[in-house]
C-alpha positions, -999 to +999 in steps of 0.1 A: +830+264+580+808+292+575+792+310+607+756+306+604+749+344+612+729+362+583+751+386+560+734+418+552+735+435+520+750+471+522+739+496+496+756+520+474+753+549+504+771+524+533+736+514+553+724+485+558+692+472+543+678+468+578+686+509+582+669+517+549+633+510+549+621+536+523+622+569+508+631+599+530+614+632+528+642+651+514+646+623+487+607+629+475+608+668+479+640+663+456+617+643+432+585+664+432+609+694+428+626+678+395+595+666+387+578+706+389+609+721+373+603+694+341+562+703+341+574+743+338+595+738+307+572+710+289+536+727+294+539+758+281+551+746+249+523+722+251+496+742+257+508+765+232+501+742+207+462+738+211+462+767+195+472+763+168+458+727+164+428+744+163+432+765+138+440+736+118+415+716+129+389+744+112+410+750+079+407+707+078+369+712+078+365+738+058+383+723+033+363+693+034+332+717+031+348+732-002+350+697-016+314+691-006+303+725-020+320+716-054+306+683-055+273+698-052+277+726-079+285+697-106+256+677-094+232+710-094+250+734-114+252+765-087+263+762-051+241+761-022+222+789-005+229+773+023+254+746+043+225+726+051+217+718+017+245+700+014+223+676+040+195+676+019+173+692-005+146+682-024+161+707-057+165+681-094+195+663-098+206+665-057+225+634-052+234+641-019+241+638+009+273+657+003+281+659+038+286+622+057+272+638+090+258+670+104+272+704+099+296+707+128+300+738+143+343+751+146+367+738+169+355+766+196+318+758+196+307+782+169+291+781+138+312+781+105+302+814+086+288+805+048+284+833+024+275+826-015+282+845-033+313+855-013+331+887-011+364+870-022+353+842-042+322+823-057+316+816-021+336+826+016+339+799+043+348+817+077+358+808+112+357+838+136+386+821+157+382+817+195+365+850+204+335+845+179+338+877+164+350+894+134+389+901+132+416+892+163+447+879+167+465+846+171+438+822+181+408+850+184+421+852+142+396+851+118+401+818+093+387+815+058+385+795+031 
């Protein structure tokens, strides 16, 4: 016959359930500490890329403006003046809108540069980069299009 007296479970470390209630402090400092030593290695290659999806984020648009600025120079037979014509215009065969929404401004809050005619091309689509201005390097770069 078995004795009636409760058998209690022993864990991996030799104490009792009844010993172990929770976590200890060195067991959570040992945590957090793993835990900061992962953050270190993962966020600066993380934050790194922003950056760069940035950048993309404004050669994306600006190509989508090209497409719009082409469609609008076989409608009309010239290109715009002007991004916002690409909104609207009341000019003979404008078939517009060319653009589905407003004229966003670059992935750092400033407006997208339009020059026609351009100093490189029929026309110059340009991002100043981060900084806003004229030249730079890595994210302050200049983009264009």
């Amino acid at each position: 016959m078995l004795s009636e007296n409760k058998v209690k479970p022993i864990l991996a470390c030799g104490l009792t359930r009844k010993n172990k209630s929770g976590f200890t402090l060195v067991e959570l400092l040992i945590v957090m500490v793993i835990l900061g030593l992962l953050a270190s290695l993962v966020a600066p290659k993380m934050f790194g890329k922003i950056g760069s999806s940035k950048q993309g984020t404004a050669k994306t648009q600006m190509e989508l403006f090209s497409t719009s600025l082409d469609m609008y120079r076989l409608d009309l037979g010239n290109y715009p003046a002007t991004l916002d014509e690409l909104r609207s215009s009341d000019k003979a065969n404008w078939q517009g809108p060319y653009l589905p929404k407003d004229i966003p401004n670059d992935p750092w809050g400033n407006s997208y540069i339009y020059k026609f005619p351009g100093d490189n091309g029929e026309y110059d689509l340009i991002s100043y980069g981060s900084d806003g201005k004229e030249g730079g390097t890595d994210e302050a770069s200049d983009i264009s299009y």
